[in-house]
C-alpha positions in Angstrom: -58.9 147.3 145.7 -62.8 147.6 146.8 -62.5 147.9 150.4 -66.6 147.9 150.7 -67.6 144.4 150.1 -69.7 142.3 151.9 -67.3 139.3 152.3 -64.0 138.7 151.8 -62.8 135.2 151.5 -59.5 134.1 152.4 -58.0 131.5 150.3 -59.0 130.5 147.1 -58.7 126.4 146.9 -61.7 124.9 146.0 -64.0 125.4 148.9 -63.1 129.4 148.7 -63.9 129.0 145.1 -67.0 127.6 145.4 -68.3 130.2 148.4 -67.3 133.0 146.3 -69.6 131.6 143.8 -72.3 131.0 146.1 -72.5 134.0 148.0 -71.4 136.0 144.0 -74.8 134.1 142.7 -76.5 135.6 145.5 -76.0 139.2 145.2 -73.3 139.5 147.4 -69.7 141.7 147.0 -67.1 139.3 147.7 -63.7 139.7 147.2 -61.5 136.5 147.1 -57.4 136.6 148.7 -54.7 134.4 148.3 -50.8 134.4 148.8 -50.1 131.9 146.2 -49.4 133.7 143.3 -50.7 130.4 140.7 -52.7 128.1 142.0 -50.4 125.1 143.2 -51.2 121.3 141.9 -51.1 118.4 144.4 -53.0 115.2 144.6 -56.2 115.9 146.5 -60.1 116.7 145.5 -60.8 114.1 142.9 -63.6 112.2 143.9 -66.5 114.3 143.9 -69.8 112.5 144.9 -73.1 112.6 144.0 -74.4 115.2 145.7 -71.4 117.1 145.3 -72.2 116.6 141.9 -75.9 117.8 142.1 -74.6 121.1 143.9 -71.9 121.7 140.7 -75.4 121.7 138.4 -77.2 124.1 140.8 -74.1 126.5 140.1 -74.5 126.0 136.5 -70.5 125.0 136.2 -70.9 120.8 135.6 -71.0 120.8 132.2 -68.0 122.7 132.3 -66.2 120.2 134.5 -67.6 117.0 132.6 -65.8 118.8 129.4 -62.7 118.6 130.5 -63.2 114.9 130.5 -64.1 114.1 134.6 -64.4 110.3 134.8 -68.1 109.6 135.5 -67.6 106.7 138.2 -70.7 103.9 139.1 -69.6 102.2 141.8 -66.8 102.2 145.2 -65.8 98.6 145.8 -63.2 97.2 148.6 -60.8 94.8 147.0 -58.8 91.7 148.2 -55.2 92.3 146.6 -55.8 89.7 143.6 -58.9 92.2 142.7 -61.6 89.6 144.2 -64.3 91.8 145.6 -65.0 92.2 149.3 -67.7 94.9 149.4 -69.2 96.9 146.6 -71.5 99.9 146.9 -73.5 100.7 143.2 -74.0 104.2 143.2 -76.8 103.3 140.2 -78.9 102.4 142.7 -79.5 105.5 144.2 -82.8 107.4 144.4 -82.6 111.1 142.4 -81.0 112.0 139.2 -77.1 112.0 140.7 -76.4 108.6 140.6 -72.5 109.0 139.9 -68.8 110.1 141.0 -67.1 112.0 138.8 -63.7 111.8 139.2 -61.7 114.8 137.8 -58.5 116.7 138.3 -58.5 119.5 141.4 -56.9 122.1 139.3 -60.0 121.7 137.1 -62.5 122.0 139.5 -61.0 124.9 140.9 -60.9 126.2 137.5 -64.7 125.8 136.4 -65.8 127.5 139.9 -63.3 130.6 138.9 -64.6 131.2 135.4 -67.2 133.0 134.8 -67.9 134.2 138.4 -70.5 136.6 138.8 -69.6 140.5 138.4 -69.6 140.9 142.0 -66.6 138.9 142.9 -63.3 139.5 142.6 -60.0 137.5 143.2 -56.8 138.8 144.0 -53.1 136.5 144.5 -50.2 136.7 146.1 -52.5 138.6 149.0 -50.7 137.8 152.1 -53.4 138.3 155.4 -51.6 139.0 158.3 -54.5 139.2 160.3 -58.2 139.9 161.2 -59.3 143.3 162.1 -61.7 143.4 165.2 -64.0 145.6 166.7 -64.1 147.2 170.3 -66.7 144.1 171.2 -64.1 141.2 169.4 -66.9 141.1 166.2 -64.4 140.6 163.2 -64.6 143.1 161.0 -62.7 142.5 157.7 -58.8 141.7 157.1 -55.5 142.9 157.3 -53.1 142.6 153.9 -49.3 143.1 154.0 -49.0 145.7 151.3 -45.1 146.6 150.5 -43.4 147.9 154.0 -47.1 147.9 155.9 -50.6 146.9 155.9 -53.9 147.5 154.7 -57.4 147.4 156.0 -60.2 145.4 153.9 -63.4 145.6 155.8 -66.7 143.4 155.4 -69.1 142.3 157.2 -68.3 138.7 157.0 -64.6 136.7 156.7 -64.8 133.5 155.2 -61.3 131.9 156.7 -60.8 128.9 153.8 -57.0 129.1 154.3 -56.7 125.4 154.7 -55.9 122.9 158.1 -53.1 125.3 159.5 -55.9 128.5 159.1 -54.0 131.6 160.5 -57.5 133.7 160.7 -59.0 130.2 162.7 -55.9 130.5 165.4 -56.1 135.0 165.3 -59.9 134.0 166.6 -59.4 131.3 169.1 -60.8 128.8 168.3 -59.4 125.2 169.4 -59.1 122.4 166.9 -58.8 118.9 167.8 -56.5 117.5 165.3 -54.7 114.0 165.1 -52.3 112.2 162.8 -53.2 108.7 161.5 -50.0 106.2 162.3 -49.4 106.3 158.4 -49.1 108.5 155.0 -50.1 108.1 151.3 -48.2 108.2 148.6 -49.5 109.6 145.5 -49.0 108.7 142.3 -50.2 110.3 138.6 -49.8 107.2 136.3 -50.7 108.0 133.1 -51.3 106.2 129.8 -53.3 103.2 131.5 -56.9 101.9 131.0 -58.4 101.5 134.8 -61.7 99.9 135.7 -64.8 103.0 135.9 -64.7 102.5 139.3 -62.9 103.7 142.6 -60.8 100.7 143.8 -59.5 100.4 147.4 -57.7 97.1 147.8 -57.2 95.9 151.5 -53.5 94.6 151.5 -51.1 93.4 153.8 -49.6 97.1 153.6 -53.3 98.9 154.3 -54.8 100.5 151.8 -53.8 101.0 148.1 -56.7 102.9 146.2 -56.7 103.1 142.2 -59.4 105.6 140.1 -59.2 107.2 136.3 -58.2 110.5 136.2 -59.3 112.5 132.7 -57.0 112.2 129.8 -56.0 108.4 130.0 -54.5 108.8 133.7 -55.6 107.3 136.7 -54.3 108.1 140.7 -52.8 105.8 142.6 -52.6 105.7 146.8 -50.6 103.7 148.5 -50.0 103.3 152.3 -46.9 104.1 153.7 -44.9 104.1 157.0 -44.0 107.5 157.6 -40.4 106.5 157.2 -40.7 104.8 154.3 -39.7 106.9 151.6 -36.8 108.7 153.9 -33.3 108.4 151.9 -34.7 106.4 148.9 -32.1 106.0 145.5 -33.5 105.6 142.4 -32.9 101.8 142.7 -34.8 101.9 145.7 -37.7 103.3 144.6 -37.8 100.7 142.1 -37.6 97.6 144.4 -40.2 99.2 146.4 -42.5 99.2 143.4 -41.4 95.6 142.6 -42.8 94.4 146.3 -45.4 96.5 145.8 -46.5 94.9 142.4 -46.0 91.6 144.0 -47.9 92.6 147.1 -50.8 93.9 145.2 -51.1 91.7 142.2 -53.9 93.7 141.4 -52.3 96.4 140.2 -49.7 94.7 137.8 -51.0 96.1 134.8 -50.0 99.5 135.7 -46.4 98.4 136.7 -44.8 99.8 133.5 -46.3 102.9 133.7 -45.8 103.5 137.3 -42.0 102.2 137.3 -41.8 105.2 135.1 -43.4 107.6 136.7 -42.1 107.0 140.3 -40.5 110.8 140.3 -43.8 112.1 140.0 -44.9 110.9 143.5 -46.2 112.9 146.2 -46.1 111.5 150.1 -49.0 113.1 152.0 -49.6 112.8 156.0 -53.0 111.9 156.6 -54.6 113.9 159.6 -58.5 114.0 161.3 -59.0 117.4 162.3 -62.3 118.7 163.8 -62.7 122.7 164.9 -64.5 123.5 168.5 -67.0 125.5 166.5 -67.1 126.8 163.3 -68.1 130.6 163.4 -66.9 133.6 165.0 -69.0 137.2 165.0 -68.1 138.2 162.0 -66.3 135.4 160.7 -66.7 131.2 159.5 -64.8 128.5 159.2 -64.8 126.4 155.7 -63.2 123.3 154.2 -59.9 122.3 155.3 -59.9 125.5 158.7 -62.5 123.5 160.0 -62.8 119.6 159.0 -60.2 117.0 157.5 -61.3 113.4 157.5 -58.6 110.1 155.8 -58.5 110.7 152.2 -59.9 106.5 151.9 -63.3 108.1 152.4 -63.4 110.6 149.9 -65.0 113.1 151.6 -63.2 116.6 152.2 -63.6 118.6 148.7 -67.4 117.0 148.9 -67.6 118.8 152.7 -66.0 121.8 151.7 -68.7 122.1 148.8 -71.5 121.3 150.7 -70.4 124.2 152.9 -70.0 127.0 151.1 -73.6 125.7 149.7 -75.2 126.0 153.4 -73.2 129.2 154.2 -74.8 131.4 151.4 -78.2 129.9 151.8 -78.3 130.7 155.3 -76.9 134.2 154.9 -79.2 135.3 152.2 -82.3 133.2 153.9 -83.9 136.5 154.9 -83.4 138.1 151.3 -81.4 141.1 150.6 -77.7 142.2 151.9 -77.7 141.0 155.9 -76.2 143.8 158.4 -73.8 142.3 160.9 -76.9 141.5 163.2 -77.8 139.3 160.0 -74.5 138.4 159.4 -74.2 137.1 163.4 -77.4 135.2 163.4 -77.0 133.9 159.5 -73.8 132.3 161.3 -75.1 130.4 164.0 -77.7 129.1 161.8 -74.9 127.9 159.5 -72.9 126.0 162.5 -76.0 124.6 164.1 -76.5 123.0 160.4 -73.5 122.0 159.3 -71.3 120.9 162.7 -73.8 117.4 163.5 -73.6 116.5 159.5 -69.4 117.5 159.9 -69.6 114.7 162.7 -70.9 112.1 161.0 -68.9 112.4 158.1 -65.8 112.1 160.1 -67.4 109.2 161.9 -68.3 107.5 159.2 -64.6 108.4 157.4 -62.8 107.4 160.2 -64.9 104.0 160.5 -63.9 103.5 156.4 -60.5 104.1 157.1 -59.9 101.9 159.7 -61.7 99.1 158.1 -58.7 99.4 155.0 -56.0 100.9 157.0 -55.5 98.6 159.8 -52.7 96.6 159.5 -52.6 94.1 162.6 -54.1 93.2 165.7 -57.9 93.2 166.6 -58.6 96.6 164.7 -57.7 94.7 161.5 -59.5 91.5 162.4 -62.5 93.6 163.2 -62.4 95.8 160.2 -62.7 92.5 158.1 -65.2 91.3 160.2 -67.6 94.5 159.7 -66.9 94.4 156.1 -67.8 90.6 155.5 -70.9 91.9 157.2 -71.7 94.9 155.9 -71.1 93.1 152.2 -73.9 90.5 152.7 -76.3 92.7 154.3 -78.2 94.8 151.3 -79.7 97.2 154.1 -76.4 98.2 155.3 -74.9 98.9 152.0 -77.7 101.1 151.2 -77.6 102.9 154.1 -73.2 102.9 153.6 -74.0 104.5 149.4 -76.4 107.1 151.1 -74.2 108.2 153.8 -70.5 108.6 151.6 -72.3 109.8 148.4 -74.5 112.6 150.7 -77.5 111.5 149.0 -79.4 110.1 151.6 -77.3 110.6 154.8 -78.5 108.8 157.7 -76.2 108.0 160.7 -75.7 104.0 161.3 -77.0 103.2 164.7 -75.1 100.9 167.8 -77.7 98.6 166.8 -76.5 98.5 162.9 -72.8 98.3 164.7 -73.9 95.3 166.6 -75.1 93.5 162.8 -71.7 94.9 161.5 -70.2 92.9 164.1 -71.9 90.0 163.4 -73.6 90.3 167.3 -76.6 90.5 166.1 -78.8 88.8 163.4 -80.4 91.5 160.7 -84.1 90.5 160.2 -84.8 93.5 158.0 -81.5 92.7 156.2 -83.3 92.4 153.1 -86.0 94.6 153.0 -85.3 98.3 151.3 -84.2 101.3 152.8 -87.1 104.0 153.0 -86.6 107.4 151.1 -84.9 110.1 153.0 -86.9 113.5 153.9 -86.4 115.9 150.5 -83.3 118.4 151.3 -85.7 121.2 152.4 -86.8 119.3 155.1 -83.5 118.5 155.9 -82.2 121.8 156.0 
């Protein structure tokens, strides 16, 4: 193994992937560890969003992912259990060329950003890091691997830590996360053989949230919200009177009952967690994906963040042209937390606002939530602005004074009058 690269990148989900490819494209020597030795399948990733999408075409890997049959997606509605619509944002109405989700299987996004990496990059699995290695000033320095009885030293003068919410390498450095657990989890379910609407479904139920989208090969996902004892000690008979009340509960969804009755073994129950880091660089080291940001799945935001990360993280490391020293490598990483930790923010902001609205089951948070929605709905203004900010195309923060309409405190006189085009992405950056 090369110990000599420039940056080794710990982890190698999707947000690994993609900063491998990033920081390969650019000239870089990266070399890629993980301790799985196969990449594991769970139900998380799907939903890519435009812009998302637009940064997959700038790596030359979409057409790749559209073959393998990614679900092109126009529009996110909010659904009243019988399927009525409450709210409905049309991603065709959005300004650029990416206008749509894609929805697509996680194990094949992972595999379009593996294949055909640039010469420079390498992967390695079943790479247990034990550690970081440090210099006499704290700057990390590269990694340490077990390696039979003992350890070796890989040293570089950048360490991506993408090794997910529990991050070992994030806790070596010190930095502090604030993470907290919703009051819920999600079951997941892969259905297959159904026809589902081209659309991402979230029905607001009596349960919380239940959220239906196609999958590629004739499958679609479904999420349903759970207590977290709910599945604890379940028979097989169980499990199928608890998708009776949950057919009856979300009439909705009866067309999939037959399907899902018998593929109720294939479930997967997921806590649901917010989880913000302090900061997301080190000397020497970042934070991407999952080590520093987790926001309610309802949003569909994570894999999209994760992206859009290891996007800004080569850009700002090769902004200067050439192969940075660890001066450039230092500064290169304050330039990549003062960009990325305001637009982190308001993603989990605007997740957490998303969630609530579907999630809440009772009390004043629920009455609320419907309240802001009804709102939001019959304001054309607000749903712009609400596409913009959850497809990253035009991402503009939603002011107390928009919070006031929302609430219905205020009357909207510009309600109706169209959103003006955001700066172009290298003013933004």
């Amino acid at each position: 193994m090369n110990a000599d690269v420039d940056a080794v990148v710990v982890g190698a989900g999707a947000g690994g992937l993609a900063a491998a490819r990033a920081l390969g494209a650019r000239g870089l020597r990266v070399l890629v560890l993980d301790r799985q030795r196969t990449p594991a399948s769970i139900a998380k990733g799907e939903i890519l969003q435009p812009e998302t999408v637009r940064i997959l075409d700038g790596w030359g890997v979409l057409d790749a992912l559209r073959a393998t049959g990614a679900c092109p997606v126009d529009q996110l509605a909010i659904r009243d259990p019988q399927g009525g619509p409450l709210l409905a944002l049309d991603y065709g109405t959005l300004p650029g060329r990416y206008r749509q989700i894609l929805c697509a299987d996680y194990g094949d996004l992972r595999a379009v950003l593996a294949d055909g990496l640039p010469a420079s990059v390498e992967i390695r699995w079943g790479q247990r890091v034990t550690g970081p290695l440090r210099a006499a000033d704290g700057r990390v320095t590269g990694v340490r691997v077990a390696d039979g009885d003992g350890e070796r030293e890989i040293r570089a003068a950048l360490v991506v830590a993408a090794d997910g919410m529990s991050s070992p390498l994030r806790k070596a450095v010190g930095i502090d996360v604030e993470r907290r657990e919703y009051p819920h989890g999600l079951v997941a379910f892969d259905v297959p053989g159904v026809q589902v609407a081209d659309e991402v479904s979230a029905y607001r139920t009596g349960r919380g949230l239940c959220l239906v989208y196609p999958l590629p090969g004739g499958r679609c996902r479904v999420y349903v919200q759970v207590t977290p004892d709910e599945f604890r000690g379940r028979s097989t008979a169980d499990l199928a009177d608890w998708c009776d009340r949950l057919l009856a509960e979300v009439p909705a969804i009866r067309p999939l009952g037959t399907a899902l009755r018998a593929h109720l073994d294939r479930r997967q129950l997921l806590a649901v967690y917010r989880l913000r880091a302090a900061r997301l660089t080190v000397p020497g080291l970042a934070l991407l994906g999952e080590a520093a940001h987790a926001v309610h799945p309802m949003a569909a935001q994570g894999v999209n963040s994760s992206l859009t990360d290891a996007e800004t993280l080569a850009a700002t490391l090769t902004a200067d042209g050439g192969r940075p020293d660890d001066a450039g490598v230092d500064r290169a990483l304050r330039d990549y937390d003062a960009a990325r930790r305001p637009h982190l923010d308001h993603v989990a902001t605007v997740s957490h606002s998303a969630a609530r609205m579907l999630t809440s089951v009772s009390g004043l948070p629920r009455l609320l939530g419907g309240r802001m929605m009804r709102r939001t709905a019959a304001n054309p203004r607000l749903l712009a602005l609400t596409a913009g900010n959850l497809s990253g195309t035009t991402v503009r923060p939603l002011s107390p004074v928009d919070r006031m309409y929302q609430l219905g405190l205020l009357v909207d006189r510009h309600a109706h009058q169209p959103v003006p085009p955001a700066p172009q992405r290298s003013e933004r950056r």
